[in-house]
N, C-alpha and C positions, 0 to 999 in steps of 0.2 A: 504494500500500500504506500501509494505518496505521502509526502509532508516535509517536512523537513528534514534535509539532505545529511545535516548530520547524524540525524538520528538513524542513520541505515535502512530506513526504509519502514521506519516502523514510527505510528504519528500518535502524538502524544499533545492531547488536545491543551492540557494544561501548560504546558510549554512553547505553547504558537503565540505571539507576542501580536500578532494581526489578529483583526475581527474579521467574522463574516461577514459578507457584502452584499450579500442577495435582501428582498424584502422580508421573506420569513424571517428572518434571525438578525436584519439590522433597522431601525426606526427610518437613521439618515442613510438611506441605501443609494439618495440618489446624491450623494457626497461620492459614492465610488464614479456611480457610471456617469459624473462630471468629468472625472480624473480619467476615465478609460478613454473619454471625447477630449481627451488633454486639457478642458478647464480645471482650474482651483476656485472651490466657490462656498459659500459659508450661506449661512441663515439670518435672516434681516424681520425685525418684527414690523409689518404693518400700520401697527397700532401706537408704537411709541419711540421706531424709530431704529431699535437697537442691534448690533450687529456683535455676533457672539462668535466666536471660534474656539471651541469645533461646533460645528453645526449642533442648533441644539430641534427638541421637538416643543419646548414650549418658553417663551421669551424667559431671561433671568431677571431683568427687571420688572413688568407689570405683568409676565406669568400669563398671556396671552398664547393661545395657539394659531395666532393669522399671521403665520410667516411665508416668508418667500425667498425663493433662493435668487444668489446676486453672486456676481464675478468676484474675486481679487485679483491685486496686481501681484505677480509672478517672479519680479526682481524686487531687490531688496538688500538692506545693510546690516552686516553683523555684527548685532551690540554685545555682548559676548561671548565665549568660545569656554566650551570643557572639552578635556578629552578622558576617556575613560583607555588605558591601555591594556588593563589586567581584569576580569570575570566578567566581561561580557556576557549578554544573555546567550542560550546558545540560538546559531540562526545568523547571527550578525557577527562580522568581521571588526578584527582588532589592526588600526583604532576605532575605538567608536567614538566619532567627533560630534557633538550637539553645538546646538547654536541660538542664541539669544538673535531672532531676525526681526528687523521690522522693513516691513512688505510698505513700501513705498509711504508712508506716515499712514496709512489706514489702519493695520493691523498689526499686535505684535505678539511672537510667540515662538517654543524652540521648537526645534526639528533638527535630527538629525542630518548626517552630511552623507555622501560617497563618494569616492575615488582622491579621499585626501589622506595625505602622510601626517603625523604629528607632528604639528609647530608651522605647517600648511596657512592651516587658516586662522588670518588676523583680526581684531578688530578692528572695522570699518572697511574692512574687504565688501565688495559687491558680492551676488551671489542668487540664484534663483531656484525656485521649485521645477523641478524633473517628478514626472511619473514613472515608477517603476515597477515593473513585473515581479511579484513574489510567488512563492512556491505556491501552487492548488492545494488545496483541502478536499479528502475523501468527506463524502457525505450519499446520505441514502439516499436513494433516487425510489422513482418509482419502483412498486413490486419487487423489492428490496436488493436491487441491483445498486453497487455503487460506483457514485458516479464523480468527478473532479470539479471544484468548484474554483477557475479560474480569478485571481486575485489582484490587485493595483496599489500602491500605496505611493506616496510623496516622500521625496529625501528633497536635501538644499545640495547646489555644486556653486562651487565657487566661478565667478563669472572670469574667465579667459578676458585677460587686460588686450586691447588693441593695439595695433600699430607699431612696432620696432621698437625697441632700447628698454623696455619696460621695469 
């Protein structure tokens, strides 16, 4: 059975660090298949205006259910940097760099990184959200065949400086 690579082939639901994506099993499901259509998009209340990250299903401030979903911007600067080099969870590769980002003054919030070395990424580096393909999830299908549940999540990469001498 699929899941998670390092575990040999044997999936071990309590150690998948990703949520389901599908509507049965996720409220904000269309947060994934935003991210599969390459948008990054969050939840905006209606009613009093508020924009929450991560998507929520009912406002945090006046607790209203009349949202609607709305873009973010995609680039963005990073207000702090960790790196974790040693216990990683399993799944993810060492280093694991997080990032204190904020997404063009609208939003702010960390997210992890990839394809960076330790001491890579600085504060106030540019940097933007990449969708990324993650391992499928076995789950039951119909008449109890199962079946792979293709999966999407968002990392930050740091934005490739332009132009010679850099």
């Amino acid at each position: 059975m699929k899941g998670i690579s390092i575990l040999d082939g044997k999936y071990a639901v309590s150690m998948d660090m990703y949520p389901l994506e599908d509507q049965a099993s996720n409220m904000v499901y269309k947060f994934y298949d935003h991210l599969k259509e390459g948008r990054f998009t969050t939840t905006k209340c209606k009613d009093c205006g508020v924009r929450s990250f991560p998507p929520r299903v009912i406002c945090p401030e006046c607790y209203s259910d009349n949202l609607e979903w709305v873009d973010l911007p995609t680039e963005g600067t990073a207000l702090a940097v960790a790196e974790q080099l040693v216990g990683v969870p399993i799944g993810f590769d060492t280093p694991l760099i997080h990032a204190l980002v904020d997404l063009s003054g609208e939003i702010t919030f960390i997210c992890a990184t990839q394809g960076l070395k330790a001491g890579e990424l600085k504060v106030g580096d540019k940097v933007k959200i990449v969708v990324k393909k993650i391992e499928p999830v076995p789950f039951d299908g119909k008449k109890g065949a199962i079946n792979e549940m293709e999966r999407v999540f968002f990392v930050l990469e740091k934005v490739k400086s332009g132009g010679g001498g850099g």
